[in-house]
ZAROBA-401974 format. One record per residue: residue number from 1; x negated, y, z of N, C-alpha, C in turn. Coordinates in nm, 3 decimals. Example, Ala and Ser with C-alpha at 12.3 -4.5 7.8 and 13.67 -1.06 7.14 Angstrom:
# residues 2
     n        nx        ny        nz       cax       cay       caz        cx        cy        cz
     1    -1.319    -0.569     0.780    -1.230    -0.450     0.780    -1.320    -0.330     0.780
     2    -1.285    -0.225     0.708    -1.367    -0.106     0.714    -1.290     0.003     0.787
***
This chain:
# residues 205
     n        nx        ny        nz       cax       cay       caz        cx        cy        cz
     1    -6.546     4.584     6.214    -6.538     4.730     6.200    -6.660     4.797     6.262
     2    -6.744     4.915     6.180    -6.859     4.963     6.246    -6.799     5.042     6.308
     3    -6.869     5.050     6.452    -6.804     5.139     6.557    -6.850     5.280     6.521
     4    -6.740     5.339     6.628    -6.804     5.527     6.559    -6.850     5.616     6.652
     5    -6.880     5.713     6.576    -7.012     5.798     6.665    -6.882     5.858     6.755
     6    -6.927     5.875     6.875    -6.866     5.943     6.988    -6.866     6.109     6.983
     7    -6.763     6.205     6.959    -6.769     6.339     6.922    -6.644     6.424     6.972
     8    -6.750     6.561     6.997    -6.675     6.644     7.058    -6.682     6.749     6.925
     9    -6.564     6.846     6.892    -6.509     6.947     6.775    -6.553     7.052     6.812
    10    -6.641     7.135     6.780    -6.597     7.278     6.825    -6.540     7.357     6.691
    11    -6.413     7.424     6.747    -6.358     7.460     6.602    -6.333     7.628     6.640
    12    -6.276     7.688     6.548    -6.326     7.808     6.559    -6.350     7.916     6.384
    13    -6.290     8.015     6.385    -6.305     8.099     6.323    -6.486     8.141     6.294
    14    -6.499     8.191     6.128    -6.637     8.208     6.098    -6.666     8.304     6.218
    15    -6.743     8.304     6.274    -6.837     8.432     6.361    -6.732     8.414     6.474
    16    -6.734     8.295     6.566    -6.606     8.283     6.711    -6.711     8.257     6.770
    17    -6.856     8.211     6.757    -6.966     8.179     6.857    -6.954     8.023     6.825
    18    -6.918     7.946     6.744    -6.958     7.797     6.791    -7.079     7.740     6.825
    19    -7.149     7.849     6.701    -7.343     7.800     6.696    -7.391     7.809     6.835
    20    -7.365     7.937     6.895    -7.375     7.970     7.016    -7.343     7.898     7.110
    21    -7.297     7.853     7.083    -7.190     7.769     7.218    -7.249     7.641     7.183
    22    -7.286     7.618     7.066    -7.307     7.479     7.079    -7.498     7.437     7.115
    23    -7.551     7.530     7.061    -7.689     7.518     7.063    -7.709     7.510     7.234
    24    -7.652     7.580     7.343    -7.653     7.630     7.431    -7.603     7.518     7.531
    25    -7.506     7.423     7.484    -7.437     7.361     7.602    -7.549     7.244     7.517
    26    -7.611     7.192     7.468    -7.727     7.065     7.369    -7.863     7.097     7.480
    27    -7.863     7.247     7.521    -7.998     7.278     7.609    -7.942     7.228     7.747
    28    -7.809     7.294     7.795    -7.831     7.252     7.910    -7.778     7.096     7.930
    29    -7.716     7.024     7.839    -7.686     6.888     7.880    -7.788     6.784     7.778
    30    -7.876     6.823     7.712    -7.998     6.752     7.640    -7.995     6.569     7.667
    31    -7.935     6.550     7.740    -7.956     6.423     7.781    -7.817     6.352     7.724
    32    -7.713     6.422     7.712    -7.589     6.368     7.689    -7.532     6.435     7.557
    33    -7.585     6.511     7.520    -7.521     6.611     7.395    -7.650     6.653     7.288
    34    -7.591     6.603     7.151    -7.644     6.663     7.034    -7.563     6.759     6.944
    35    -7.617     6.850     6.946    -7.539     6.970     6.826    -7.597     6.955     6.703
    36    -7.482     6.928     6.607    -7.533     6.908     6.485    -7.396     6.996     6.374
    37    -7.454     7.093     6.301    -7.395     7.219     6.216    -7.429     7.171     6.066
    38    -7.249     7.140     6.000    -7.322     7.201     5.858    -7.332     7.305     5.760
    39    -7.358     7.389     5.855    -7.424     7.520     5.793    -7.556     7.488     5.801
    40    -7.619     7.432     5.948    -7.756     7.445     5.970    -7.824     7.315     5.836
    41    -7.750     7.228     5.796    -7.796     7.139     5.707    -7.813     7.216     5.534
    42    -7.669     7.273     5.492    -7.653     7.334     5.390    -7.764     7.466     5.397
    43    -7.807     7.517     5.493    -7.938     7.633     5.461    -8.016     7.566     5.495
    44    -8.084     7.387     5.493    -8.214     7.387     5.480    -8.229     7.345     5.353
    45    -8.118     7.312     5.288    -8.144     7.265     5.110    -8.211     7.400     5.039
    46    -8.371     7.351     4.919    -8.446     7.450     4.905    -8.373     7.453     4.756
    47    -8.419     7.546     4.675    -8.393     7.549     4.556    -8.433     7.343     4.473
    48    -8.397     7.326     4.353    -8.413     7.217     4.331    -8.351     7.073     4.377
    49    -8.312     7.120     4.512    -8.280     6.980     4.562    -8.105     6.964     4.518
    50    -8.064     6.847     4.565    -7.932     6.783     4.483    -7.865     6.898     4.569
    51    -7.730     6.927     4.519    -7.591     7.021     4.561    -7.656     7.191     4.560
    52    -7.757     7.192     4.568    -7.805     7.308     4.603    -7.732     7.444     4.540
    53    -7.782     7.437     4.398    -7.682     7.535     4.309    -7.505     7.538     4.318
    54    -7.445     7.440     4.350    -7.302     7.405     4.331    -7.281     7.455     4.507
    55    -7.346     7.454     4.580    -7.338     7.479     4.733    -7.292     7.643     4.730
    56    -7.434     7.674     4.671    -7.469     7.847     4.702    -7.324     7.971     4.628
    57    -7.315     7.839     4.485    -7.196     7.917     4.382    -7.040     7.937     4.494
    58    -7.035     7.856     4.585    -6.918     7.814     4.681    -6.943     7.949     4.795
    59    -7.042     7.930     4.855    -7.030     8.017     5.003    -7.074     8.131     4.944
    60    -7.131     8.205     4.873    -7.142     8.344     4.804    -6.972     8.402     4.798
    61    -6.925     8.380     4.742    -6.742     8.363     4.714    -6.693     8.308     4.848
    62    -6.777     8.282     4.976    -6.652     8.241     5.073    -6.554     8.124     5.033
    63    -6.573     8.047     4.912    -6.514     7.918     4.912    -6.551     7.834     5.003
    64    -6.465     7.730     5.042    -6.525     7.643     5.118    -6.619     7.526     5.052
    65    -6.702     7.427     5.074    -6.780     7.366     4.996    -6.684     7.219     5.024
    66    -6.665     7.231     4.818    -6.581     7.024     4.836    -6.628     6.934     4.893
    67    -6.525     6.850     4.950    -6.541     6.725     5.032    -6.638     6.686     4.972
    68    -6.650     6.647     4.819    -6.698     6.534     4.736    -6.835     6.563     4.766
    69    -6.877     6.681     4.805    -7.001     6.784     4.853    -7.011     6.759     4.969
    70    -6.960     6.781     5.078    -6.998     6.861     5.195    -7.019     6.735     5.279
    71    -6.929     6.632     5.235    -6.890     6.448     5.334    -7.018     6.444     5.310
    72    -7.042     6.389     5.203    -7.227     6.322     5.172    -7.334     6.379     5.207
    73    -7.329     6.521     5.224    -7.454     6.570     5.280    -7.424     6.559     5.400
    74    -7.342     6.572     5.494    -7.339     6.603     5.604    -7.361     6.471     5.652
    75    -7.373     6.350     5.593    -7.318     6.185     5.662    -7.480     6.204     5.632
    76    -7.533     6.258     5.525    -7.699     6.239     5.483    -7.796     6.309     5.662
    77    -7.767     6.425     5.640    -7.792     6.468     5.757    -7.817     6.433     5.886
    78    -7.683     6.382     5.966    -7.624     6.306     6.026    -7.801     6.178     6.019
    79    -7.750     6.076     5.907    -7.860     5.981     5.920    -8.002     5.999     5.937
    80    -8.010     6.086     5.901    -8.168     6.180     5.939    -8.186     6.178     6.038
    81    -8.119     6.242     6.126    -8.135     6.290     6.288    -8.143     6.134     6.338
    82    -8.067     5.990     6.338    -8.083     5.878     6.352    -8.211     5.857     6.318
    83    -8.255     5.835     6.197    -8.381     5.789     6.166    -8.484     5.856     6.195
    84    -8.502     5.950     6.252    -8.615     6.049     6.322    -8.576     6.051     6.454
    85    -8.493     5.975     6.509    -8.471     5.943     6.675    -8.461     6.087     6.746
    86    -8.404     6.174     6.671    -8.386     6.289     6.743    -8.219     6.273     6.814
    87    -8.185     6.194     6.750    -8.009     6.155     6.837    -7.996     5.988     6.785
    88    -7.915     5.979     6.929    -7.893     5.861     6.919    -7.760     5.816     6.990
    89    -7.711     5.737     6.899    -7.532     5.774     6.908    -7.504     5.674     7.031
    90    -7.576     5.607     7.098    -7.596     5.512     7.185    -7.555     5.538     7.328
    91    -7.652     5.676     7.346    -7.661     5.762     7.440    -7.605     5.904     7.446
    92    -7.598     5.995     7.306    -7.483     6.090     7.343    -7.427     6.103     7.231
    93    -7.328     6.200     7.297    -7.191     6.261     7.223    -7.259     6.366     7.088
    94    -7.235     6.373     6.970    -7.206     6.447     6.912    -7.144     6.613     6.938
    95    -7.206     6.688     6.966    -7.119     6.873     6.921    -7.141     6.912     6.778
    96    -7.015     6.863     6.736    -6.974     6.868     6.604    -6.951     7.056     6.545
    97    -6.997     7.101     6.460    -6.998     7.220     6.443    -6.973     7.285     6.253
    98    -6.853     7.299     6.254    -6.831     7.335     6.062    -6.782     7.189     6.007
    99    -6.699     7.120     6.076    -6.680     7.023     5.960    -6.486     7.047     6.007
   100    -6.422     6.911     5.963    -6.289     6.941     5.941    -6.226     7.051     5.936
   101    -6.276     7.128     5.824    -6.221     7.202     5.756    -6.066     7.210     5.733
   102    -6.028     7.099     5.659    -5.889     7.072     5.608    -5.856     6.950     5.687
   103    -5.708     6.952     5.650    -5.680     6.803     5.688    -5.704     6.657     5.595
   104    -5.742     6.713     5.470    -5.842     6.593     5.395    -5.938     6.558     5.475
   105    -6.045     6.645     5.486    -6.134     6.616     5.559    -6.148     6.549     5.668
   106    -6.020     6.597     5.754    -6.054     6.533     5.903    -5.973     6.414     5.884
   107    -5.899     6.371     5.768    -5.871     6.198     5.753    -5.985     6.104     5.724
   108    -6.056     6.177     5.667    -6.217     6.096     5.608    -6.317     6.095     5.670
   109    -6.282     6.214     5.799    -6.394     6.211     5.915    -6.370     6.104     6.050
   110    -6.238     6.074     6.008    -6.165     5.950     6.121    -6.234     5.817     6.116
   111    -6.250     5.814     5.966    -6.381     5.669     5.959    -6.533     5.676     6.007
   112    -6.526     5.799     6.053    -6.673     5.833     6.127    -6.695     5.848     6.244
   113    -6.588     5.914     6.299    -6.592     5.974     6.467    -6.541     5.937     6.524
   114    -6.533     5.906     6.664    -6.462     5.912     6.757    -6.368     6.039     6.833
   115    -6.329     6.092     6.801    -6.328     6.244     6.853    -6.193     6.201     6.946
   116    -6.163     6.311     7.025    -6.074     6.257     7.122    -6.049     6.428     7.195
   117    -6.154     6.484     7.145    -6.173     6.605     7.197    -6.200     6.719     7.163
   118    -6.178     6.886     7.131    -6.146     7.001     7.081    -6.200     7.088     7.162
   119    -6.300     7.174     7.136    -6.351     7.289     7.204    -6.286     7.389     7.113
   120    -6.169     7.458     7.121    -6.132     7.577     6.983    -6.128     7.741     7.064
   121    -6.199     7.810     7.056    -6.276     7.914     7.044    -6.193     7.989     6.969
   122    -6.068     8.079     7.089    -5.918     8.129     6.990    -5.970     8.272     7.050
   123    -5.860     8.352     7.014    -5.849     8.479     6.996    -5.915     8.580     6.982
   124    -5.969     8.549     6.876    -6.100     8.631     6.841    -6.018     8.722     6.706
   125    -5.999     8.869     6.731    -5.919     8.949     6.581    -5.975     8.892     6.432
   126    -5.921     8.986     6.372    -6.016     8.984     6.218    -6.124     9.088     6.234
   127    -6.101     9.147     6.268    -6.147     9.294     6.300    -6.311     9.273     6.374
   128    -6.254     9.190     6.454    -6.383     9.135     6.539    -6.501     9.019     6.494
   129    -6.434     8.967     6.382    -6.480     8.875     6.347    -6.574     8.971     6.268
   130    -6.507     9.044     6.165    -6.623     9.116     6.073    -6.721     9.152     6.119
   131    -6.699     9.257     6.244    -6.798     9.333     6.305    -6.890     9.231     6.368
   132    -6.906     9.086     6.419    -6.975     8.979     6.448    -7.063     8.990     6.318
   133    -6.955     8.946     6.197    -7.061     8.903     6.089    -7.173     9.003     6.012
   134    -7.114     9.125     6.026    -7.179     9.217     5.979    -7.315     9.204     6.033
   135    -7.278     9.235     6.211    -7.464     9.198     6.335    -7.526     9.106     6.263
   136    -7.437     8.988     6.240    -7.503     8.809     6.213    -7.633     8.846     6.052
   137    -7.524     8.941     5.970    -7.606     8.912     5.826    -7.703     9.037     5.807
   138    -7.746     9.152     5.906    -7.825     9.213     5.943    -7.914     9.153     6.011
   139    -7.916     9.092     6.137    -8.018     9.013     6.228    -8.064     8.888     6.094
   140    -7.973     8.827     6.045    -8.027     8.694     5.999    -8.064     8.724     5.827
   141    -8.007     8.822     5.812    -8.027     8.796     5.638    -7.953     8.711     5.579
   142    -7.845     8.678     5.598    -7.728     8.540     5.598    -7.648     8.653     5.447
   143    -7.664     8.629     5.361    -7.583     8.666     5.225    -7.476     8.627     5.233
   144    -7.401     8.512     5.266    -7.257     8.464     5.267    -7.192     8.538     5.378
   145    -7.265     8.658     5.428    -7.162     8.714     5.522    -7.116     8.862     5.469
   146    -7.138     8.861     5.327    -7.094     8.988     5.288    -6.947     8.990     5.279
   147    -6.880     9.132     5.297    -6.730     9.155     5.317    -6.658     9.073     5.233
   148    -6.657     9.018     5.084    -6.564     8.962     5.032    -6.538     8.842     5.077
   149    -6.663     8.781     5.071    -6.686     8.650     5.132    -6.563     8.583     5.277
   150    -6.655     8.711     5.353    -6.576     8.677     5.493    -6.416     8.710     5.508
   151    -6.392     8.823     5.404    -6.237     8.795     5.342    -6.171     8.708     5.321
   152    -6.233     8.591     5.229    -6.206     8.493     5.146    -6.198     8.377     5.273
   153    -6.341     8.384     5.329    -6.332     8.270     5.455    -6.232     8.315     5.566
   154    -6.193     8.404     5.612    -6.110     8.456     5.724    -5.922     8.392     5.677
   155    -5.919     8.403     5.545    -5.782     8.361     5.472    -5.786     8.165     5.469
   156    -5.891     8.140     5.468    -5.925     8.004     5.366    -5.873     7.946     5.544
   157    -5.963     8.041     5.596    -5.939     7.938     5.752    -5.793     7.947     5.832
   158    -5.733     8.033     5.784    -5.540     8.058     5.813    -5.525     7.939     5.740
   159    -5.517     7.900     5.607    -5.395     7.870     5.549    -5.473     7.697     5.521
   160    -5.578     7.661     5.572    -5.665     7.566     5.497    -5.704     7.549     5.641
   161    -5.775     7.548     5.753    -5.819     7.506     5.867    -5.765     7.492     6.004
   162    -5.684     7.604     6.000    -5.611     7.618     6.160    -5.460     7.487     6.180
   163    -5.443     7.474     6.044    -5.365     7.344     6.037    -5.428     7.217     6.056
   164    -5.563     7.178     6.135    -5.633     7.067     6.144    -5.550     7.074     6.265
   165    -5.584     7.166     6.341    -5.554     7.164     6.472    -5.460     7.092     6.522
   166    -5.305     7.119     6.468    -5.212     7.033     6.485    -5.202     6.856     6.446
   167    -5.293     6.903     6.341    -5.285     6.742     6.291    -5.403     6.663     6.408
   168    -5.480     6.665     6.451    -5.558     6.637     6.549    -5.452     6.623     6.674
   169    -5.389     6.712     6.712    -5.341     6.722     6.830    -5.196     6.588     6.819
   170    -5.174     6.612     6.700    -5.035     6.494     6.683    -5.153     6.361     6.668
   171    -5.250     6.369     6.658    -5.314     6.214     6.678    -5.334     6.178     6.787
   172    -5.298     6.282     6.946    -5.331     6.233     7.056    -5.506     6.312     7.075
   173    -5.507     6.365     7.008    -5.666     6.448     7.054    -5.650     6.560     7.124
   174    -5.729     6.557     7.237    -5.747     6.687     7.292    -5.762     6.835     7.291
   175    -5.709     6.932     7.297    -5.738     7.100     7.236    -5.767     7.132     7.336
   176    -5.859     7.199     7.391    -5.932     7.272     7.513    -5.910     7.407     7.421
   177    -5.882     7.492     7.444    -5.860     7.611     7.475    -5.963     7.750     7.526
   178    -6.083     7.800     7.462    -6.140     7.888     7.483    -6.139     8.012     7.442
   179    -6.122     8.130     7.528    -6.149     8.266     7.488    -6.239     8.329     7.439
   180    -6.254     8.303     7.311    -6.379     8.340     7.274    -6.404     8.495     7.210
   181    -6.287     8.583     7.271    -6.279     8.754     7.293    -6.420     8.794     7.433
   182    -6.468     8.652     7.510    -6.510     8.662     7.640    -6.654     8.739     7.625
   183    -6.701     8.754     7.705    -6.862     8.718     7.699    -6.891     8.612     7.657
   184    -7.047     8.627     7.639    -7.161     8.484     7.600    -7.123     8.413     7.757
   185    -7.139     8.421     7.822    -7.198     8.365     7.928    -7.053     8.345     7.985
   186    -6.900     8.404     7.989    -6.800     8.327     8.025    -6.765     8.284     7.943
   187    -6.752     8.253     7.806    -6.730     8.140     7.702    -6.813     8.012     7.748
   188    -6.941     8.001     7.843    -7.012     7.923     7.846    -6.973     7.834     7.937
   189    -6.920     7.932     8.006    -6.857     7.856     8.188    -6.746     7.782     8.156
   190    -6.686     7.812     8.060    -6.505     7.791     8.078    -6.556     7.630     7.971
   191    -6.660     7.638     7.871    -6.740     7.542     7.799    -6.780     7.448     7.900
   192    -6.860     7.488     7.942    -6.938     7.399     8.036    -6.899     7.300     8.152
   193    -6.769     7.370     8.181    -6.667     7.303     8.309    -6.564     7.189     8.221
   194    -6.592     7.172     8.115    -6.495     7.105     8.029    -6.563     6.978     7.982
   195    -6.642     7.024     7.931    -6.765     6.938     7.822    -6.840     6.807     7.931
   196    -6.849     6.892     8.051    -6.897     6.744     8.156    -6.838     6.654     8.246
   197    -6.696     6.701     8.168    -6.597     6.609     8.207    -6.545     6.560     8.135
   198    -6.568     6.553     8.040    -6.537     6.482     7.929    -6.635     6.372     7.836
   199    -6.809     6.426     7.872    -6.911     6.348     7.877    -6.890     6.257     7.950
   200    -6.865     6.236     8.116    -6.863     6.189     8.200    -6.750     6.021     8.182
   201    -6.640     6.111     8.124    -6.556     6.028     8.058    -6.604     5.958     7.945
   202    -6.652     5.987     7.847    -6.672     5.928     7.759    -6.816     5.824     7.764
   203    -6.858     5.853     7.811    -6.983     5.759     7.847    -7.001     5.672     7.987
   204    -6.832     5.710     8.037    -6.875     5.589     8.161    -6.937     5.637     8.272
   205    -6.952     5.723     8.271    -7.048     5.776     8.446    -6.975     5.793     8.503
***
């Protein structure tokens, strides 16, 4: 059996801060933690390249993007960062960011990960979420954050994502618990006091 990559979840409503949270705890633990997003993979595909058109037709509409889609690029991805020695599953943990979506997904992500562990980034309104995405697609120019969209994704993630949770948790995986109504910087603490104890654990120190 090939052994599996060692990984921590951050899960979380569109616009709860994961990017944030995750880019952020990769700086300060660099030595033990890689953040890897597939959003950040799905916006570097240029026009032309494979999924590209079938990607864009999905998150314009706030659909979520199919397994048959999203597994292969993201495992593509994933091998990239290996073969350019920018991570190395040897030495750290995975901060997993946009994947198990559904509970399809996170059965097909079980042949990949190790996960054991849940950063979920709760009580964040609807209300709040918009007004996030609205800042996000002004500052960034991000098109998939227009109102229908984030309609469509705000519903998709009730009735289609927040049910991972349980199914994870009945496998014996961990839910850590974050307020992510908080500040940047106490979302980080309540992050940060968690994540290096659980590194610590998972790698044996």
């Amino acid at each position: 059996m090939t052994e599996l990559f060692k990984a921590v979840l951050l899960f979380g409503p569109v616009a709860s801060g994961k990017g944030t949270l995750g880019r952020q705890l990769e700086r300060d633990y660099s030595s033990l933690l890689h953040y890897i997003a597939s959003g950040d993979i799905v916006r570097g595909l240029k026009k032309g390249m494979t999924f590209y058109e079938e990607i864009h037709a999905h998150i314009s509409k706030g659909k979520l993007i199919p397994d048959e889609i999203i597994l292969p690029l993201f495992g593509h991805g994933l091998a990239g960062r290996i073969q350019n020695m920018s991570y190395n599953p040897c030495d750290k943990i995975l901060l997993i960011d946009g994947m198990y979506r559904t509970i399809e997904q996170a059965k097909e992500l079980e042949k990949l990960f190790d996960l054991r562990d849940v950063l979920h980034l709760s009580n964040i309104s609807n209300d709040e979420i918009k007004r996030r995405t609205k800042i996000r697609a002004e500052a960034e120019g991000r098109t998939d954050d227009n109102t229908s969209a984030i309609e469509k994704r705000i519903a998709e993630y009730q009735t289609d994502t927040f049910p991972v949770l349980d199914y994870l948790k009945n496998k014996g995986i961990s839910i850590f618990d974050i307020d992510g109504s908080k500040t940047k910087e106490e979302v980080l603490q309540q992050a940060r006091k968690h994540v290096m104890k659980e590194a610590m654990r998972y790698l044996g120190i």
